[in-house]
C-alpha positions in Angstrom: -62.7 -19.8 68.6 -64.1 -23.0 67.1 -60.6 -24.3 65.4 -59.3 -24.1 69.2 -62.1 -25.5 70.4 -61.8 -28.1 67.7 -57.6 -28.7 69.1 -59.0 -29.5 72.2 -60.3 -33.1 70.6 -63.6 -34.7 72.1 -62.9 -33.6 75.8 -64.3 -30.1 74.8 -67.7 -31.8 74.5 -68.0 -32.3 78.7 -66.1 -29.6 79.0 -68.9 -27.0 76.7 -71.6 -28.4 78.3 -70.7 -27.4 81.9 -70.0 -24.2 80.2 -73.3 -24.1 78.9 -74.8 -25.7 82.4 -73.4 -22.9 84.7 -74.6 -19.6 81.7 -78.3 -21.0 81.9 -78.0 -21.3 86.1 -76.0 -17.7 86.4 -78.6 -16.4 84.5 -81.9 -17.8 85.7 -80.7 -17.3 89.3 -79.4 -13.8 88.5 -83.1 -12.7 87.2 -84.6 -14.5 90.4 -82.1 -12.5 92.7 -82.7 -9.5 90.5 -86.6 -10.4 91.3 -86.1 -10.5 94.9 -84.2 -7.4 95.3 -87.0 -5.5 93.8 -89.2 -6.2 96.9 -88.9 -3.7 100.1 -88.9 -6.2 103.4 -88.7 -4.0 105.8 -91.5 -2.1 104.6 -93.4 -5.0 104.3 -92.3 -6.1 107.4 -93.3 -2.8 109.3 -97.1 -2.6 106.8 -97.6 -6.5 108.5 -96.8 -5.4 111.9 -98.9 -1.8 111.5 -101.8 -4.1 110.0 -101.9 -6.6 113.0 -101.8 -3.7 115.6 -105.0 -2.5 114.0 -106.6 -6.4 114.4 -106.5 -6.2 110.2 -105.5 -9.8 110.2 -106.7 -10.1 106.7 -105.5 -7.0 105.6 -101.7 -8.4 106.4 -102.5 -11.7 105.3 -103.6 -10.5 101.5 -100.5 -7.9 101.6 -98.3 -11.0 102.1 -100.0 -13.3 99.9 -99.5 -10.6 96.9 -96.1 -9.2 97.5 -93.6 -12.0 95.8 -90.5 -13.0 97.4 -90.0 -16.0 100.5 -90.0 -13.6 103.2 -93.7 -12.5 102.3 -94.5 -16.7 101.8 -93.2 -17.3 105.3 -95.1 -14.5 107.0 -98.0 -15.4 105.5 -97.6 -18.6 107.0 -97.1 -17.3 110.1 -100.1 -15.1 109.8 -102.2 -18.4 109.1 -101.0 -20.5 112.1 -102.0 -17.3 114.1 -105.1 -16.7 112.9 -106.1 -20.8 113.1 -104.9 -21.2 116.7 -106.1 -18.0 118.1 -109.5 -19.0 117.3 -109.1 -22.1 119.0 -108.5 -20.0 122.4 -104.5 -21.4 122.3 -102.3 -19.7 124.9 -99.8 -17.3 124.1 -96.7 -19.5 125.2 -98.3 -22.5 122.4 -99.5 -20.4 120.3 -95.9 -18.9 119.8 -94.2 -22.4 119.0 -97.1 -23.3 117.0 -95.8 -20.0 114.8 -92.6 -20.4 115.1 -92.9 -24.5 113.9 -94.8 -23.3 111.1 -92.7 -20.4 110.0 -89.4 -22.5 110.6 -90.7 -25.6 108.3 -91.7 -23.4 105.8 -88.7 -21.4 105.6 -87.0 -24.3 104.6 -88.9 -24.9 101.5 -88.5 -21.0 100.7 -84.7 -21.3 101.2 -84.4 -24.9 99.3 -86.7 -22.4 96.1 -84.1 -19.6 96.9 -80.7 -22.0 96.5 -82.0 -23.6 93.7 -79.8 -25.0 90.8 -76.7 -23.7 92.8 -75.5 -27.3 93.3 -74.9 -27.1 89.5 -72.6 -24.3 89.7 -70.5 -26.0 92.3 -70.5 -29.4 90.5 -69.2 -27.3 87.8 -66.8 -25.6 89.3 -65.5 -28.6 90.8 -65.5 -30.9 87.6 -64.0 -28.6 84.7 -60.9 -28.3 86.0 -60.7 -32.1 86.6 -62.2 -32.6 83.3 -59.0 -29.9 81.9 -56.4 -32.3 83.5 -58.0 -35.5 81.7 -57.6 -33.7 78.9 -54.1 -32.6 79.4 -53.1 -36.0 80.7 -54.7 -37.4 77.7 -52.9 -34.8 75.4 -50.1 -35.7 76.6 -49.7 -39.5 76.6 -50.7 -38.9 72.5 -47.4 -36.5 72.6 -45.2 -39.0 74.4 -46.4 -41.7 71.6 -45.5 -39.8 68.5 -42.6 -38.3 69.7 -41.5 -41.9 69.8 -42.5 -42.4 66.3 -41.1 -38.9 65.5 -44.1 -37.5 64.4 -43.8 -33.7 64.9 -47.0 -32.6 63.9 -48.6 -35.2 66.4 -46.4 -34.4 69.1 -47.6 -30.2 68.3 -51.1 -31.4 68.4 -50.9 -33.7 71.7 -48.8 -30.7 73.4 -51.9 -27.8 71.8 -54.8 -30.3 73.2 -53.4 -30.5 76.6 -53.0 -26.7 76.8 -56.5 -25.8 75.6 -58.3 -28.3 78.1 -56.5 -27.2 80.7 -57.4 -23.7 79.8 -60.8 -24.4 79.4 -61.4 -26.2 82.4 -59.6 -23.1 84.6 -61.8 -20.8 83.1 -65.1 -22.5 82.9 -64.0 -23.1 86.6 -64.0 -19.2 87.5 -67.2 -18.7 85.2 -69.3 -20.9 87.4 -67.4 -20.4 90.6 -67.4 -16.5 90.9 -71.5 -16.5 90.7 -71.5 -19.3 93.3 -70.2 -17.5 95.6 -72.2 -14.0 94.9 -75.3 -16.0 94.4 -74.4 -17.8 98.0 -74.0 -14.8 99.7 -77.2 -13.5 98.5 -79.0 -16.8 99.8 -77.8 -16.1 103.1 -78.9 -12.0 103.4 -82.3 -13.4 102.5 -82.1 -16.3 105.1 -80.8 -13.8 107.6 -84.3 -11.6 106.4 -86.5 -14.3 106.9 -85.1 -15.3 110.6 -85.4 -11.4 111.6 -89.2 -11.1 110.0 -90.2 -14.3 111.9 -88.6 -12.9 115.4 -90.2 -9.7 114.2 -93.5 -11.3 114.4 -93.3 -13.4 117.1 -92.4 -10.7 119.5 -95.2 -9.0 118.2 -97.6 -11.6 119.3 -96.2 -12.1 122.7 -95.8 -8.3 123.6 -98.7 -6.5 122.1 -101.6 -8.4 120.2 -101.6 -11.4 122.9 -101.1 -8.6 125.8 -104.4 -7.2 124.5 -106.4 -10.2 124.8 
């Protein structure tokens, strides 16, 4: 492995260290997906929703605040807005887009926490194979120049470079690009989550704990 890597002259450097760039992302967002999966939305959903039906406004708001995971951060949000702006006697109707405001900006930070470090894996997948034709291109033009000068073992070594960075770059390409796209569609069941939790909730304010007031 390291006399081919070696044959593929100094455009293996780049080329190992988006290898090396998209491992340490697959596997730190693989353990944070891994993470995430772990937790049981719709129970928590349903324990919230139980919680508030009771008045146990604090009850729901330290269940959120301990169970991990951005659909727990966002409810909790929600659950603070609520429990600010009731006090303050705010209608139903404001007190809803007050929520909903609060829920939506904050579900932006959770998803921008969620997608993190994905850039790097499309970067990656975008720039080995570019990275693979340098090298081939570059392998090349050193096998057009000794064939000229008749140099066989040059023109073996020039044709071998441009092979093995072209390799390289396809694969290195797949490794990052495959968990891109797992990791992507992941990102948007848990967006998808977060939007039903906060419509969850809001129609739980407007239909029952408001209608109670």
């Amino acid at each position: 492995m390291l006399e081919t890597i070696v044959k593929g002259s100094w455009m293996m450097i780049p080329l190992m260290i988006c290898s090396v760039l998209a491992t340490a992302v697959l596997i730190d967002r693989a353990m944070a997906f891994w993470a995430n999966s772990k937790v049981d939305t719709r129970s928590l959903r349903a324990n919230v929703l139980s919680m508030l039906a009771e008045n146990r406004l604090t009850d729901a708001a330290v269940l959120c605040s301990t169970t991990p995971g951005p659909v727990s951060a966002v409810l909790l949000t929600g659950l603070q807005s609520y429990t600010r702006h009731k006090a303050l006697g705010a209608k139903v109707e404001e007190l809803l887009s007050v929520m909903e405001k609060a829920m939506d900006d904050y579900a932006l930070h959770a998803m921008s926490a969620v997608e993190k470090r994905l850039n790097i894996l499309s970067s990656v997948g975008s720039a080995a194979p570019l990275l693979g034709m340098t090298g081939t291109v570059m392998g090349m033009i050193a096998s057009f120049g000794a064939l000229q000068g008749g140099d066989q073992a040059t023109v073996a070594n020039g044709i071998a470079e441009a092979l093995i960075t072209t390799a390289a770059g396809l694969i290195i390409a797949v490794w990052a690009m495959i968990p891109y796209s797992m990791f992507t569609s992941l990102a948007d069941k848990v967006d998808l989550s977060i939007e039903e939790s906060t419509s969850e909730l809001l129609d739980f304010v407007a239909t029952r704990v408001e209608a109670a007031r």
